[in-house]
Structures are given as C-alpha cells and as structure tokens.
C-alpha positions, -999 to 999 in steps of 0.1 A, spaced: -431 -129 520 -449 -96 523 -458 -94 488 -478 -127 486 -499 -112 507 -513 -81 492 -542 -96 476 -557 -111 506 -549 -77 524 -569 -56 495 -598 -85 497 -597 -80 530 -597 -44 535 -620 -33 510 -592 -22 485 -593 -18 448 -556 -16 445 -529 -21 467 -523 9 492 -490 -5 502 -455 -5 483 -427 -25 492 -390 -8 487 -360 -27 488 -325 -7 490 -304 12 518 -323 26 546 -297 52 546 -303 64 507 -336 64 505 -336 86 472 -315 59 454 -341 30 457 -368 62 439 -383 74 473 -392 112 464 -393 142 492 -424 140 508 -443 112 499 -449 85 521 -474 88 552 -460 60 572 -426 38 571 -427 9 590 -388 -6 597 -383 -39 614 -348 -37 630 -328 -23 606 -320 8 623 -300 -10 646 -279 -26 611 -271 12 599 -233 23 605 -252 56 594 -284 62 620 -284 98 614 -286 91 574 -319 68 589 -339 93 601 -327 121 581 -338 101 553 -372 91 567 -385 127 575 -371 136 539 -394 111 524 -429 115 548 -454 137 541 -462 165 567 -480 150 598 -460 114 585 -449 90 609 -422 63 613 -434 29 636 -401 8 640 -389 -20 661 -357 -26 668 -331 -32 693 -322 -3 716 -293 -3 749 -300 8 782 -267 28 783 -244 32 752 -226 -2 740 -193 3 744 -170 7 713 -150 -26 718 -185 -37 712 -194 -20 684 -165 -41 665 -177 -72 673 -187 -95 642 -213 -117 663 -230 -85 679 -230 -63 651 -245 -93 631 -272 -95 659 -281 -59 661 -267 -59 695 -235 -41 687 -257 -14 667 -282 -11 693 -288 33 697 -293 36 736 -326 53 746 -310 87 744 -292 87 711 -328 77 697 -344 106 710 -309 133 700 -309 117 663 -346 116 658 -355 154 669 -319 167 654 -335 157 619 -371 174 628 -388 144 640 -409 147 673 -398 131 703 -401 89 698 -430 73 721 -421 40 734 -451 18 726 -436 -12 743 -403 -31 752 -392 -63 762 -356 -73 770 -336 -93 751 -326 -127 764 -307 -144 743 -298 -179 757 -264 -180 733 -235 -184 761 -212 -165 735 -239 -135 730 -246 -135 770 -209 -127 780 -203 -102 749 -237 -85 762 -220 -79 796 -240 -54 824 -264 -39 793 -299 -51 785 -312 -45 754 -348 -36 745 
C-alpha cells in the first residue's frame, strides 16, 4: 500500500526521487534483507516489535543499521506490568501482539542495553478490545 504512494509523496514534497525505501524481511536480521551498518536515519516500525520472540535482536539490529544521531519512531503494544508466561503461550494473544507486549520497563532495559537513549513516550492509549475471549485472556493488565 505504501509503495503506491511514493509518487504523490515526491510530487508532494518537492522530491526528485524517492527519499524513502521500503524493506521487507525479519525485523530481527536486518543485515539479511541488505540493511548495511550505519545507514539509515530513521526506522519507522508499526507493531512489530511486539511480534518478535527476539526484542533484543530488534533493537540491537536497529542501532546497528542508523546512522549516528538516527532514530527509531514505533508504535506498538506495550503492558503495564509484565504478561505473564502462561500468556506468552497463548495462540490468540501472541497473534494479537498482546502476548508479545514488552512492559514499559523491559522497553527502556532492552533499548539502552543496545546503546539506544532512553525511549520518550509520545503518546498512549489503552487497548480495549471488545472480543469476550481477548478481554478474559487480558486479565488485570492494560495494554498501551
């Protein structure tokens, strides 16, 4: 969907050529889908994160491939405390995000371990989902 958009972006914009570049591969191996050390200024991830069995391979992976002074904008889903591991197994949560969900503090351990500055919170809403099943799986945690 992205893609059929460029042109009117560059017309847009001003651009001569496209100043964007789509990647499709794993989040977590970077390097395999051609992503060189140092070369991106910005990566922009729309709840994937919260997919990855391998979150430290995520970031590690995303500093490895920015530029000094890059930056990483993502949303995804985060937990207000960590999800519990009989969670974590759970087909239908894992397939929402929900069971991958990093609580607040995990983001901030992972993401500064790997040489990233502290995350800023830009905004968050909580997640209401109005499925009965996904509700009761949930239990006491919200997540953002």
């Amino acid at each position: 969907v992205a893609r059929r958009h460029i042109d009117y972006h560059m017309q847009q914009f001003g651009y001569d050529k496209p100043n964007v570049e789509f990647v499709e591969g794993y989040i977590e191996r970077l390097g395999e889908a051609g992503l060189q050390d140092g070369s991106y200024d910005i990566i922009i991830s729309n709840c994937v994160v919260c997919l990855s069995p391998d979150k430290k391979s995520v970031f590690r992976e995303a500093f490895r491939v920015l530029k000094p002074g890059g930056e990483m904008y993502f949303s995804d889903m985060y937990a207000d405390r960590p999800v519990p591991q009989e969670l974590k197994t759970n087909t239908v949560l894992w397939g929402e995000g929900i069971a991958g969900a990093l609580d607040w503090r995990e983001l901030m351990q992972l993401a500064t371990e790997v040489g990233f500055a502290p995350p800023v919170l830009v905004k968050s809403t909580i997640y209401a989902s109005e499925d009965p099943v996904i509700k009761n799986l949930r239990g006491a945690s919200h997540i953002l």
